[in-house]
Backbone as CSV, one residue per row, in Angstrom:
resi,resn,N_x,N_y,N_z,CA_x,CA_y,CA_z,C_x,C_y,C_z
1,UNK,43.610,-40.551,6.786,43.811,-41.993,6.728,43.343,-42.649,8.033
2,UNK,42.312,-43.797,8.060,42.144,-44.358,9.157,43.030,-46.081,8.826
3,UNK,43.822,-46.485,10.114,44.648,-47.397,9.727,44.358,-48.206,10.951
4,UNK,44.373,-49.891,10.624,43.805,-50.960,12.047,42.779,-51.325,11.390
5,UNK,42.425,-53.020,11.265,41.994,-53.766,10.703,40.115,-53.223,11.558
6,UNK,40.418,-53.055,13.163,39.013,-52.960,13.581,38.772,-51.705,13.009
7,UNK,39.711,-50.549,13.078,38.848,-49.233,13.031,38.743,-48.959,11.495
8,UNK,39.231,-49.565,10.665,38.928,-49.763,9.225,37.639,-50.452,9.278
9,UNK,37.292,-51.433,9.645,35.986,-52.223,9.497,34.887,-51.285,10.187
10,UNK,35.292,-50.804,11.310,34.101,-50.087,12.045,33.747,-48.451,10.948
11,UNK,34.617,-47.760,10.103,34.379,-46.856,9.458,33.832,-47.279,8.363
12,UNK,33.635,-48.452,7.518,32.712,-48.915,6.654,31.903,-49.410,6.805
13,UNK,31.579,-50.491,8.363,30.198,-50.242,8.584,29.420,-49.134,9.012
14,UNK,30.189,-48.093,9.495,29.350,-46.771,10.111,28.880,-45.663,8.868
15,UNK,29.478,-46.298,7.215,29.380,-45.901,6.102,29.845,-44.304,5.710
16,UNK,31.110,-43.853,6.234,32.143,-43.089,6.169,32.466,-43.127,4.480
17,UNK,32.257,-41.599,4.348,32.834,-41.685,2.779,34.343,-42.031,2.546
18,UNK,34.362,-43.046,1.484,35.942,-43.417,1.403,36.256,-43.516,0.133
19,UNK,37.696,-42.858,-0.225,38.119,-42.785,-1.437,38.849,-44.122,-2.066
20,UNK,39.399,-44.974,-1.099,40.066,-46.070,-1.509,40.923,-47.339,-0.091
21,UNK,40.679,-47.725,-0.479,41.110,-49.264,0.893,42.596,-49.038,0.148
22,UNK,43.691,-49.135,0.830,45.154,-49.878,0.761,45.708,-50.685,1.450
23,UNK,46.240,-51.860,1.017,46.173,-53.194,1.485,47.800,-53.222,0.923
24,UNK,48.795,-53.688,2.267,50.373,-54.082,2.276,50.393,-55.392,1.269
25,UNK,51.377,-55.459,0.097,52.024,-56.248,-0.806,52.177,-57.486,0.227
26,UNK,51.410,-58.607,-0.263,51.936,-59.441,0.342,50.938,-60.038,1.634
27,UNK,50.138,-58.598,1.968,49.340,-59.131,3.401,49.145,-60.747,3.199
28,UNK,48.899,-61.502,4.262,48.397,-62.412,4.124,46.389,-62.681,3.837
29,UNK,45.998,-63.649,3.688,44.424,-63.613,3.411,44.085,-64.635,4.636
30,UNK,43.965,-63.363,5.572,43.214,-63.954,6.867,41.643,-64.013,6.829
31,UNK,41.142,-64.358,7.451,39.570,-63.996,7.758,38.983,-62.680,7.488
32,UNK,39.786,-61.812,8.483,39.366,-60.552,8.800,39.817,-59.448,7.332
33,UNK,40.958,-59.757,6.811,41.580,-58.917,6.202,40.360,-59.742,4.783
34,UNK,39.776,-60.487,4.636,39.178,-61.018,3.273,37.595,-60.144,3.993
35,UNK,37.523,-60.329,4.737,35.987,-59.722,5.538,36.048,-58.074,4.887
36,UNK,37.361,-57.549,5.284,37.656,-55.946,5.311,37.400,-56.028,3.780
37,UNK,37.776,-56.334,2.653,38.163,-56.383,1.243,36.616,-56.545,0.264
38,UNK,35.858,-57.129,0.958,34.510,-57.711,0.704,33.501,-56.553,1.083
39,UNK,34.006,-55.808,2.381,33.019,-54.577,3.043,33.323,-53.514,1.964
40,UNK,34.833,-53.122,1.768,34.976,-52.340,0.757,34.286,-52.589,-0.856
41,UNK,34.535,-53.737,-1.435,34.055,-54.082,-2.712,32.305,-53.220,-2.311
42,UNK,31.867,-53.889,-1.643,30.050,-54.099,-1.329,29.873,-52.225,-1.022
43,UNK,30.955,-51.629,-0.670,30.788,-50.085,-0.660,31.249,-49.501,-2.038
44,UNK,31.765,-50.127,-2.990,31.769,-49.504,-3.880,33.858,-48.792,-3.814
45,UNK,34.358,-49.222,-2.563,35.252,-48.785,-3.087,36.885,-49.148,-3.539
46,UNK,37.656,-48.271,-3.963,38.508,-48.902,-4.582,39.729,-49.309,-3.930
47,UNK,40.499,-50.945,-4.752,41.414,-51.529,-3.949,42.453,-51.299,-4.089
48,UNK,43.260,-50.763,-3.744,45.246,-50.705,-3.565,45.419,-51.861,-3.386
49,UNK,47.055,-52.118,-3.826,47.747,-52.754,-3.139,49.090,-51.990,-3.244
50,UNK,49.516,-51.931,-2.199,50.945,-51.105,-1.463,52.172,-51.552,-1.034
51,UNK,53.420,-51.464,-1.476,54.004,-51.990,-0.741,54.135,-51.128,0.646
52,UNK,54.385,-52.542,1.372,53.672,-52.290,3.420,54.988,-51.125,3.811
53,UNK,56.316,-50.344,3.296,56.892,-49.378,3.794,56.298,-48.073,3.291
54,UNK,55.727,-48.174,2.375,54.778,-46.715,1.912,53.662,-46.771,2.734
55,UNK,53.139,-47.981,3.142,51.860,-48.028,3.486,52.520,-47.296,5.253
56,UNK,53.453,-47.623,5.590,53.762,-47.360,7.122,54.033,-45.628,6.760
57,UNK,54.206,-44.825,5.607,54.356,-43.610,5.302,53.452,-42.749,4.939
58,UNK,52.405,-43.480,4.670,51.233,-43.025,4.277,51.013,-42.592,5.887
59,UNK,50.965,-44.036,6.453,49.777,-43.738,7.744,50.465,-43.085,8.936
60,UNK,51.818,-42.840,9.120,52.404,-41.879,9.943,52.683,-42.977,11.138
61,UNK,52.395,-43.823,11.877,52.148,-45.009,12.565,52.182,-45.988,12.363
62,UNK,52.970,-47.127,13.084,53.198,-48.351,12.845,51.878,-49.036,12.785
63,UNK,50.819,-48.950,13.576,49.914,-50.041,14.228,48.516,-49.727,12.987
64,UNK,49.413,-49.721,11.696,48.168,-50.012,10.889,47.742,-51.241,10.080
65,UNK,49.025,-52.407,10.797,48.380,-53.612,10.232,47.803,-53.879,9.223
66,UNK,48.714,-53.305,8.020,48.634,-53.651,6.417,47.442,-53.145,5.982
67,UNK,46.820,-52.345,6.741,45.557,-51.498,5.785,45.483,-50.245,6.273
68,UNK,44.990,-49.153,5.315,44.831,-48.031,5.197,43.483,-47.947,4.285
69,UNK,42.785,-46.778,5.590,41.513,-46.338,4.392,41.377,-45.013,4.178
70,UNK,41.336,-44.438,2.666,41.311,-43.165,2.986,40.099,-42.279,2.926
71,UNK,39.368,-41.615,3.739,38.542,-40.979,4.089,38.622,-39.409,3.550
72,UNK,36.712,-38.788,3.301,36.597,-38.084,3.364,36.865,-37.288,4.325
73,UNK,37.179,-36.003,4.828,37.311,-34.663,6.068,35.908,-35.310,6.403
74,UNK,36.433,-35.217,8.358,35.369,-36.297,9.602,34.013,-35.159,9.350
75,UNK,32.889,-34.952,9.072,31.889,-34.102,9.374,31.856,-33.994,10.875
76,UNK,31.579,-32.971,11.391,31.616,-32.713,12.655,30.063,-32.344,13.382
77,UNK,29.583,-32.403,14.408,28.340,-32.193,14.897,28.195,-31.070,15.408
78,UNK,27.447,-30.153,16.201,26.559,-29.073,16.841,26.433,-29.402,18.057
79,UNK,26.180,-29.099,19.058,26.030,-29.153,20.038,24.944,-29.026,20.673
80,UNK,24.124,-28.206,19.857,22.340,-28.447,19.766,22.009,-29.803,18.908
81,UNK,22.882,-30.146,17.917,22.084,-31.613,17.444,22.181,-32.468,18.326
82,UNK,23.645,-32.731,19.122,23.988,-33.741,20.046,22.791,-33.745,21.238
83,UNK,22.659,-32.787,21.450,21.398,-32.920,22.924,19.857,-33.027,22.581
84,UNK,19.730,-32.874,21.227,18.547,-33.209,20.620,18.309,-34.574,20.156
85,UNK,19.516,-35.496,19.361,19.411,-36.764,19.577,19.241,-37.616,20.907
86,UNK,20.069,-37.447,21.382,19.776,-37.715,22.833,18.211,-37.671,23.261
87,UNK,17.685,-36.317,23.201,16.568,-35.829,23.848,15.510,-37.160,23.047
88,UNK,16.102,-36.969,21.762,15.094,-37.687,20.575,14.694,-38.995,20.949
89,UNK,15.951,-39.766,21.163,15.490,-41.253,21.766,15.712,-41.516,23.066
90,UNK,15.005,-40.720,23.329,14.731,-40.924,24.722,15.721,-41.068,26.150
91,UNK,16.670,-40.390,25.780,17.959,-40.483,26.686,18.113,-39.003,27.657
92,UNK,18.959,-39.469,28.845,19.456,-38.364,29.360,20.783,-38.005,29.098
93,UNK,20.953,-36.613,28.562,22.169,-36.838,27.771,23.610,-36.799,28.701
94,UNK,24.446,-37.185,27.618,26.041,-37.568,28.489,27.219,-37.336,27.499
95,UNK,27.308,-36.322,27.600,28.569,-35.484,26.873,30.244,-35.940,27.741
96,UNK,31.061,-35.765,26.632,32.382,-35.911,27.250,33.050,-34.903,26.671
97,UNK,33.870,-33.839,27.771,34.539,-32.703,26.832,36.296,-33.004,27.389
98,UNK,36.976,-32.540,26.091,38.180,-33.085,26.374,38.627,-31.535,26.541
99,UNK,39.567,-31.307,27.488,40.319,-29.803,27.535,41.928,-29.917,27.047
100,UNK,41.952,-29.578,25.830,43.368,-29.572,25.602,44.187,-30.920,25.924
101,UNK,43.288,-31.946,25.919,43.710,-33.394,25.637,45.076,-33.705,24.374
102,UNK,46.754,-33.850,24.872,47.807,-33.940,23.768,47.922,-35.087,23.580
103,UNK,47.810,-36.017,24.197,48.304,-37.607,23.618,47.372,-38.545,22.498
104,UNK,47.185,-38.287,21.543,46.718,-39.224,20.759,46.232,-40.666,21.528
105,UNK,46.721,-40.937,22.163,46.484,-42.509,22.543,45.477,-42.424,23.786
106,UNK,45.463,-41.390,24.615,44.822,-40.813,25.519,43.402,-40.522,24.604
107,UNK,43.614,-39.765,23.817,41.813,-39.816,22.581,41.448,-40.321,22.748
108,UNK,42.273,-41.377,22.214,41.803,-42.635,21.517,41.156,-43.284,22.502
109,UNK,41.880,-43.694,23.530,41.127,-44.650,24.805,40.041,-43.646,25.387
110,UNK,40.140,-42.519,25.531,38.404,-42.210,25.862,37.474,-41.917,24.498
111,UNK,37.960,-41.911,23.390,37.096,-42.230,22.495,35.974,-43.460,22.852
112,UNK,37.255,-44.636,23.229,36.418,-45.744,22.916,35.402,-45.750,24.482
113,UNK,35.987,-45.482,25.203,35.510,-44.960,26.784,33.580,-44.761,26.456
114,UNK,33.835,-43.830,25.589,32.701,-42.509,25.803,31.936,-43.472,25.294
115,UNK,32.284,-43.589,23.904,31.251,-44.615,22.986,30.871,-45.959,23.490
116,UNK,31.726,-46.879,24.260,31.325,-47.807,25.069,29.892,-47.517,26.319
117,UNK,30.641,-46.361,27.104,29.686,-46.416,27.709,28.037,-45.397,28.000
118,UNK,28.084,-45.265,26.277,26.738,-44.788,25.697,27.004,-43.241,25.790
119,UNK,28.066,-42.745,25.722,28.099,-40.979,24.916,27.548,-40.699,23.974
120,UNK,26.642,-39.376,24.584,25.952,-38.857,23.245,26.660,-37.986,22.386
121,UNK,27.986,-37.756,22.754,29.132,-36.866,21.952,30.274,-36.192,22.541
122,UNK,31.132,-36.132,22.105,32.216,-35.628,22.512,32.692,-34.588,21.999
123,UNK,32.977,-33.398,22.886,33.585,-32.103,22.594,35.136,-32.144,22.825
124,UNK,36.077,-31.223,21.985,37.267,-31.541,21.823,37.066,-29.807,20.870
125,UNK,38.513,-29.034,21.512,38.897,-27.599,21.158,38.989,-27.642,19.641
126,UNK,39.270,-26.600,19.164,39.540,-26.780,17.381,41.691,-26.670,17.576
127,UNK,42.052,-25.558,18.919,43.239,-25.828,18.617,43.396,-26.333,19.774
128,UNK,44.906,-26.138,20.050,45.717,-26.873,21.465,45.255,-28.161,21.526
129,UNK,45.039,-29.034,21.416,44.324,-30.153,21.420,45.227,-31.399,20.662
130,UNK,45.227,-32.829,20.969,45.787,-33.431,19.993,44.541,-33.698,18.908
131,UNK,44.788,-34.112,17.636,44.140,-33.585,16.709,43.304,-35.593,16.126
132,UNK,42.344,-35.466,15.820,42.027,-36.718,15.152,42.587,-37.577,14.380
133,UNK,44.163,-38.145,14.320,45.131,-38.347,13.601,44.754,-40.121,13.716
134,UNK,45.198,-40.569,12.635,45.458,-41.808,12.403,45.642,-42.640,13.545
135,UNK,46.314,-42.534,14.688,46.498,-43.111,15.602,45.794,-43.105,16.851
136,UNK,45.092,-41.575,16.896,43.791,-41.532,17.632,42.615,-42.692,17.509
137,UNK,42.401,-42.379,15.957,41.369,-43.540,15.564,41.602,-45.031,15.730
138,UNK,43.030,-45.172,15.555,43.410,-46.686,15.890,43.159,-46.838,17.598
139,UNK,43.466,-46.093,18.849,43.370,-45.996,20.039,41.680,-46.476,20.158
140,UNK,41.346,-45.816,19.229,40.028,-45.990,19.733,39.019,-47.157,19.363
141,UNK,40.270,-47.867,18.492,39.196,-49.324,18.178,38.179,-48.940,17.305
142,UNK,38.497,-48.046,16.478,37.038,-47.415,15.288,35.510,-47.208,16.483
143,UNK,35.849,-46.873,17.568,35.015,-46.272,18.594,34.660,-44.965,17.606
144,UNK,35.576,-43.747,17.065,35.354,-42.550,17.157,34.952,-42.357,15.664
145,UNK,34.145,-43.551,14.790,33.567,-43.662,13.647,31.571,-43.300,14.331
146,UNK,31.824,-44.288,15.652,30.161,-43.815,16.122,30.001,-43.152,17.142
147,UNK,30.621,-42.013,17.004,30.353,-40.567,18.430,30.182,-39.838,17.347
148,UNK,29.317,-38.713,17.961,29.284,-37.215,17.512,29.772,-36.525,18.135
149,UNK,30.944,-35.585,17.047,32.429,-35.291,17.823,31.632,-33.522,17.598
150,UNK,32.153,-32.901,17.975,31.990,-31.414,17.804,33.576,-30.647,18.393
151,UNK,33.927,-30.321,17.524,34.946,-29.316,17.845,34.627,-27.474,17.902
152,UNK,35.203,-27.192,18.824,34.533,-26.328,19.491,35.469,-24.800,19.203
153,UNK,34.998,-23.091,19.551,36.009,-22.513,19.391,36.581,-22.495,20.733
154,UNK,36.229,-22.536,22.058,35.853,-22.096,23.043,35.422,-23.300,24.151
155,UNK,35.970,-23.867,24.928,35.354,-24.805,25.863,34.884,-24.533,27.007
156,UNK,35.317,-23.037,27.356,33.936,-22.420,28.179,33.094,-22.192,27.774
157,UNK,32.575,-21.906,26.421,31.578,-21.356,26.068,30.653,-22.295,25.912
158,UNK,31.217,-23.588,25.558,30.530,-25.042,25.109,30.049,-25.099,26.629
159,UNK,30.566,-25.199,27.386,30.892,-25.310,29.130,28.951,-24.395,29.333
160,UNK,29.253,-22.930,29.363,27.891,-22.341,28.964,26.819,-22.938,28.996
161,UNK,26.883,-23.233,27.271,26.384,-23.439,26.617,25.313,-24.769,27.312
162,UNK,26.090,-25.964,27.672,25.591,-27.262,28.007,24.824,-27.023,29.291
163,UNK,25.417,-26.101,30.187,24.561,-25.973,31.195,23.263,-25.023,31.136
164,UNK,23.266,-24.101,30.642,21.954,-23.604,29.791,21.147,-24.504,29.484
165,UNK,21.581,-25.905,28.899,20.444,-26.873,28.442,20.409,-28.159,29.160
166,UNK,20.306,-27.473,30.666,19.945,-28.280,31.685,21.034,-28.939,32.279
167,UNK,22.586,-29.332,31.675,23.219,-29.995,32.247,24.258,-29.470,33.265
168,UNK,24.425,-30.897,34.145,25.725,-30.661,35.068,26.823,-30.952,34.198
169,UNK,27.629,-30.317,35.260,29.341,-29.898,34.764,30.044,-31.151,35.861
170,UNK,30.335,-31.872,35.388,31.294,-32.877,36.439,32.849,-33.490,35.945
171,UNK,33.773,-33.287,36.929,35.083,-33.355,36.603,36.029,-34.511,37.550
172,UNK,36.852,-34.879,37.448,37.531,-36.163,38.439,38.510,-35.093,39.141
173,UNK,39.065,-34.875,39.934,39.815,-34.166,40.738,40.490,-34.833,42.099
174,UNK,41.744,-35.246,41.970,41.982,-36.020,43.284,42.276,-35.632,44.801
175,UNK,41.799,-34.086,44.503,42.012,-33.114,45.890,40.716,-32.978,46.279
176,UNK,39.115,-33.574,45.411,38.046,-33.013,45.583,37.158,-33.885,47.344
177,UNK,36.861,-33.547,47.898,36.361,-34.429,49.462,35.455,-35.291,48.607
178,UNK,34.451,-35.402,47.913,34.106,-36.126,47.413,34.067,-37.359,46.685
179,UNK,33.927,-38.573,47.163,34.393,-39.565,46.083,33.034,-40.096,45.231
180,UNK,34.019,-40.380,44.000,32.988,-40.754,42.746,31.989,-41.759,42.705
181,UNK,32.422,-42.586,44.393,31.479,-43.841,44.435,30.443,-43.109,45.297
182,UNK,30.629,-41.913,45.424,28.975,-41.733,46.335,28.722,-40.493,46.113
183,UNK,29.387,-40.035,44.539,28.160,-38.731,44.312,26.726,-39.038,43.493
184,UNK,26.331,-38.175,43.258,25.159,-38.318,42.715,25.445,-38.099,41.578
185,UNK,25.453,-39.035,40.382,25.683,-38.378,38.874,24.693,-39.163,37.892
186,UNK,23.052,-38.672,38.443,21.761,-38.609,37.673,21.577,-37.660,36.749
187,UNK,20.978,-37.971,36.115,20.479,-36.608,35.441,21.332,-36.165,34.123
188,UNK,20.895,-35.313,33.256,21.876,-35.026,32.243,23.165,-34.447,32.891
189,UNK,24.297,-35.144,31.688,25.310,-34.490,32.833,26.929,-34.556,31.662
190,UNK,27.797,-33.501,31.737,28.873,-33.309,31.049,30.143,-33.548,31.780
191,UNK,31.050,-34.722,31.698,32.266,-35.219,32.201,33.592,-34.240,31.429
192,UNK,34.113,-33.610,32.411,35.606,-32.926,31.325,36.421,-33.831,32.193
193,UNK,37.334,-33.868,31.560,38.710,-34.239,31.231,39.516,-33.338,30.715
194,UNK,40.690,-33.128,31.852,41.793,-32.085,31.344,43.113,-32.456,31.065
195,UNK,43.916,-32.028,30.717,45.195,-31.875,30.050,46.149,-33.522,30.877
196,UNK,46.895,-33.649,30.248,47.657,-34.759,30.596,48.674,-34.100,31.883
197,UNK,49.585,-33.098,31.750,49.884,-32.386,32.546,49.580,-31.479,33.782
198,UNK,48.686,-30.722,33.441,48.357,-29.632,34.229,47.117,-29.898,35.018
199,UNK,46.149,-31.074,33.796,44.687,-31.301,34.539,44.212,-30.123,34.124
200,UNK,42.813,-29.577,35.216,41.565,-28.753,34.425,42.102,-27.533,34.308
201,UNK,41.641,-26.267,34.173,42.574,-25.127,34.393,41.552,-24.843,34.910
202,UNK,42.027,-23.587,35.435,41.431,-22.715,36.449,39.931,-22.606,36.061
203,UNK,39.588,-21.785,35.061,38.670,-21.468,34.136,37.464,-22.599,34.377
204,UNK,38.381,-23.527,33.824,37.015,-24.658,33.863,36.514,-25.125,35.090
205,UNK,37.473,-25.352,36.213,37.414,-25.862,37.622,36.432,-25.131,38.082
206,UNK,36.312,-23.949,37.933,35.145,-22.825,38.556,34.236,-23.118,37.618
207,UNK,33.650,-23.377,36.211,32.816,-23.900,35.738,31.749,-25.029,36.407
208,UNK,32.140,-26.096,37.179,32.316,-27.308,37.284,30.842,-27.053,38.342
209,UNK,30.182,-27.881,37.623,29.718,-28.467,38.843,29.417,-29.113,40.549
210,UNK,30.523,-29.984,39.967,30.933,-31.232,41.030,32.293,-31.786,40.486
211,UNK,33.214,-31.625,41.573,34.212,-32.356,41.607,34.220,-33.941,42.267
212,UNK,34.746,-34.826,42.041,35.263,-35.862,42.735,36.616,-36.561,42.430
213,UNK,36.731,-37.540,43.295,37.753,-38.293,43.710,37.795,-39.147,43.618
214,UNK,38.849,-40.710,43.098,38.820,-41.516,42.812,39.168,-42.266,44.217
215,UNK,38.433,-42.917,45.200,39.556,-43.882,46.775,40.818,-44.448,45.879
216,UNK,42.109,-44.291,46.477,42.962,-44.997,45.953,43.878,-45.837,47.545
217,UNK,44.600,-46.500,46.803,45.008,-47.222,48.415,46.261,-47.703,48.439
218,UNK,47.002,-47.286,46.995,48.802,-47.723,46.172,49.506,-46.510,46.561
219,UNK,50.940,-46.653,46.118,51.673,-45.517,46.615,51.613,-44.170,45.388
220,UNK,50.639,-44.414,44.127,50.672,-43.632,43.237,49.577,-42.467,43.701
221,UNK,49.493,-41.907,43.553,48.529,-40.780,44.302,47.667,-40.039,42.641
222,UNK,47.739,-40.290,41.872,47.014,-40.133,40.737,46.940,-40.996,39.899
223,UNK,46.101,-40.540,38.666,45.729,-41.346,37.452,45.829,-40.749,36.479
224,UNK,46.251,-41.484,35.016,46.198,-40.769,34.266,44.825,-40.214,33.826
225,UNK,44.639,-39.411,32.544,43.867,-38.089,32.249,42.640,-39.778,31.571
226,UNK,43.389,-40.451,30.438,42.323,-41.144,29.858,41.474,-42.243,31.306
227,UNK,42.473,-42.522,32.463,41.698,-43.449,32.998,40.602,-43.157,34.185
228,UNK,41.089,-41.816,34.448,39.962,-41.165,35.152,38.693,-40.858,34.223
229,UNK,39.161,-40.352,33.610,37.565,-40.089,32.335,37.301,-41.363,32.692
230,UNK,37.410,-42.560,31.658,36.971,-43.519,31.453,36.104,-44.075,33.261
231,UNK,37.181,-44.134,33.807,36.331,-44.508,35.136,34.995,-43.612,35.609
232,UNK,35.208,-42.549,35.463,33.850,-41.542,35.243,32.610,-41.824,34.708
233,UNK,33.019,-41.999,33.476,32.370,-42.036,32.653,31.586,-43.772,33.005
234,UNK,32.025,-44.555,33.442,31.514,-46.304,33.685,30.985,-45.948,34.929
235,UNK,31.479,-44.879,35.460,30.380,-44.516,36.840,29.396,-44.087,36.753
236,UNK,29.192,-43.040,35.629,27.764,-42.693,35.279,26.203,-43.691,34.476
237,UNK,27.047,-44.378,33.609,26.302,-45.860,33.128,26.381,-46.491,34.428
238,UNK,27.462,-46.989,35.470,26.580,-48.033,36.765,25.660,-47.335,37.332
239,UNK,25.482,-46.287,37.438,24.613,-45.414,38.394,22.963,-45.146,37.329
240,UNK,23.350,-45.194,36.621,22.161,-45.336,35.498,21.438,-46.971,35.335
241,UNK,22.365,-47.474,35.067,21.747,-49.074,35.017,21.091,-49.174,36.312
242,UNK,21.756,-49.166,37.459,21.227,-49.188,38.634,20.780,-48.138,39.929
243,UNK,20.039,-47.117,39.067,20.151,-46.145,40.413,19.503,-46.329,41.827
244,UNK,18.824,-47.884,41.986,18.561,-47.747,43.433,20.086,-48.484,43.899
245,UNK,21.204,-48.690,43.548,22.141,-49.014,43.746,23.106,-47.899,44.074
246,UNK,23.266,-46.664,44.040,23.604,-45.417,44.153,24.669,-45.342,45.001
């Protein structure tokens, strides 16, 4: 079930197979919710109407704002297709790998992270991991309708794997001497993000490329897991838009 008026609209324009729209008894006929109803008709698919406490049971989550769509199982990508699109139109590629990422809402906001700031795909474990749930997709503002997601067995091996095909390994680390405003992050290049708790593990830290550091100057001495990615990740697009700006 994808539930949220945007990430419902963004999975029927991204033309996601769907078995049926469900719409809360009663919704009102706003703009958006007559817009959503019209995308579905024009796809061919079919309309519910629900009363809105099944509809909150269906979708496991409050924040589905009187619609529910239900979807085919997400097709998942390769990791050779992802660096070949990329390669294809002309890009240097920019992977985001999540390590045992648990908070749904944490996804979700680097979902929309990655896809905002031009990810060519995102890697994410098959277990330990929080899982693509209804509320992920809502986090993400129907962001994670246009990434190519690949779930992986192994995130060292993906880890491997990416650097074999030319890329750097780069991670946020707030012990690293390096800060993120003056490394070099040209070139194809793979951002992890680790655990909400623990951060990277060992394993991957020795993987890594390049560590850096966020300057901070408050009495909090870290960040969370989604806002370091995300800041990463807007560091690699400024440094791209502008690399004599570096």
């Amino acid at each position: 079930m994808i539930g949220g008026r945007r990430p419902v609209a963004e999975a029927l324009a991204a033309g996601r197979t769907a078995h049926r729209l469900l719409v809360a008894s009663g919704a009102k006929p706003s703009p958006d919710l007559r817009q959503l109803i019209g995308s579905a008709q024009r796809a061919g698919v079919p309309i519910e109407r629900v009363d809105r406490q099944q509809l909150g049971r269906l979708a496991g989550f409050d924040g589905h704002q009187g619609v529910l769509l239900e979807v085919a199982e997400r097709s998942h990508a390769r990791l050779p297709d992802i660096l070949e699109a990329a390669r294809s139109a002309g890009r240097l590629p920019l992977v985001l790998i999540l390590e045992h990422l648990q908070d749904p809402m944490n996804l979700g906001t680097l979902l929309r992270a990655a896809e905002a700031a031009g990810a060519d795909g995102v890697v994410y474990p098959e277990r330990g991991a929080a899982p693509l749930s209804a509320a992920a997709v809502k986090a993400s503002a129907g962001a994670s309708e246009h990434l190519a997601l690949a779930r992986v067995e192994s995130i060292g091996a993906a880890i491997h794997e990416l650097r074999q095909a030319g890329l750097r390994v780069v991670a946020a680390d707030q012990t690293a001497a390096t800060s993120a405003w003056d490394a070099d992050l040209s070139g194809p290049l793979a951002i992890v993000v680790g655990s909400e708790g623990s951060g990277l593990s060992g394993a991957t830290r020795r993987r890594c490329d390049l560590l850096v550091s966020f300057p901070m100057s408050g009495h909090i001495g870290s960040l969370n897991a989604a806002t370091a990615g995300s800041l990463l990740l807007f560091e690699v697009l400024r440094q791209r838009s502008h690399p004599a700006r570096r």
